[in-house]
C-alpha positions, 0 to 999 in steps of 0.5 A: 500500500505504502509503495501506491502513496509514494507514487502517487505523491512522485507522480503528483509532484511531477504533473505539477512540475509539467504544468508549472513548466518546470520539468527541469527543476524536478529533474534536478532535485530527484538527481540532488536527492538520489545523489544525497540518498546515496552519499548517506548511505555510505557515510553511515556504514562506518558509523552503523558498524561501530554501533552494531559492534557494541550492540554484540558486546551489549549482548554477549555480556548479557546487558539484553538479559539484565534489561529483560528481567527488568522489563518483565515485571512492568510487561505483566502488569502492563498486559493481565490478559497475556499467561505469564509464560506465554511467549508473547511476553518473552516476544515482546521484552525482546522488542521493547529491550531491542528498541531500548538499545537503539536496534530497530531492524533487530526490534522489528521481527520480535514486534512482528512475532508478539503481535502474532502471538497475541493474535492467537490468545485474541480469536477475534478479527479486530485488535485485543487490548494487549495488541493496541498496548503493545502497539503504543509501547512499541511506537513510543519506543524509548531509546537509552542508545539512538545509535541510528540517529546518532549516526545520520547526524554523524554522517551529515557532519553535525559537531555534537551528534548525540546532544538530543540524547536526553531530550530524546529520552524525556519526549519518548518518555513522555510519549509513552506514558501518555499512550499507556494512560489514552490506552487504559483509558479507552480499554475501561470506556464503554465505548469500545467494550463488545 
């Protein structure tokens, strides 16, 4: 769906460009912005690398199981409807520590696979209150470690790249709490009760 709306938007952008008469213009930026994509790219393997290698000392020295235990506590009380031992929690405190250390492309498969996981435990076709949750949390995510915007601002040359690390934190924190609350709320409301 998502590949519709981009074209759409580029053939939008072009049509109008043929109408105003300038063709030339947009044929410039999409050279300028292939040529910006590409140099990016390059610039952030280096960077991408060196973090993906602290990620792996991260993990062999067992910094994924110390958050995991702490997490599981708070992943119970936020989710009563989930088993204690269902692998869904085991799923999604893999998703929310993988997020927390700035991993998103590791994030995505655990996210990917607890939502599935609690699809089996729903048996209905429209969201549990622990999918849409679990959904908050997930889009909230808190990053300890953005590695991966640390390494765009990197490789784009900025003096400081991790001076929003805190403000960062605190937004997604606040971002958090704040879906948590909207979320309970609603799940309480009569208006989304069956």
């Amino acid at each position: 769906m998502i590949n519709y709306i981009w074209f759409f938007m580029i053939g939008i952008g072009v049509v109008i460009g043929m109408i105003n008469g300038r063709m030339g213009e947009v044929s410039k930026a999409i050279i300028d912005s292939s040529e910006s994509a590409v140099t990016i790219s390059i610039g952030l393997i280096g960077i991408m690398s060196l973090w993906l290698g602290i990620m792996q000392i991260a993990e062999k020295s067992g910094l994924m199981d110390i958050l995991s235990r702490l997490l599981k506590p708070v992943i119970i009380k936020l989710f009563p409807e989930v088993p204690k031992d269902h692998p869904a929690i085991g799923a999604m405190i893999m998703n929310i520590s993988a997020n927390m250390l700035g991993l998103g492309n590791a994030a995505t498969p655990f996210g990917i696979k607890a939502m599935e996981y609690l699809q089996e435990l729903n048996n209905r076709d429209i969201a549990s209150n622990s999918m849409c949750t679990f959904l908050v949390v997930n889009t909230a995510s808190v990053q300890l470690l953005p590695a991966v915007m640390i390494g765009v601002r990197a490789s784009l040359g900025a003096k400081n790249p991790a001076d929003f690390v805190v403000v960062g934190l605190l937004s997604s924190v606040t971002a958090l709490i704040a879906g948590i609350i909207v979320v309970k709320a609603l799940e309480k409301s009569s208006l989304f009760k069956e």
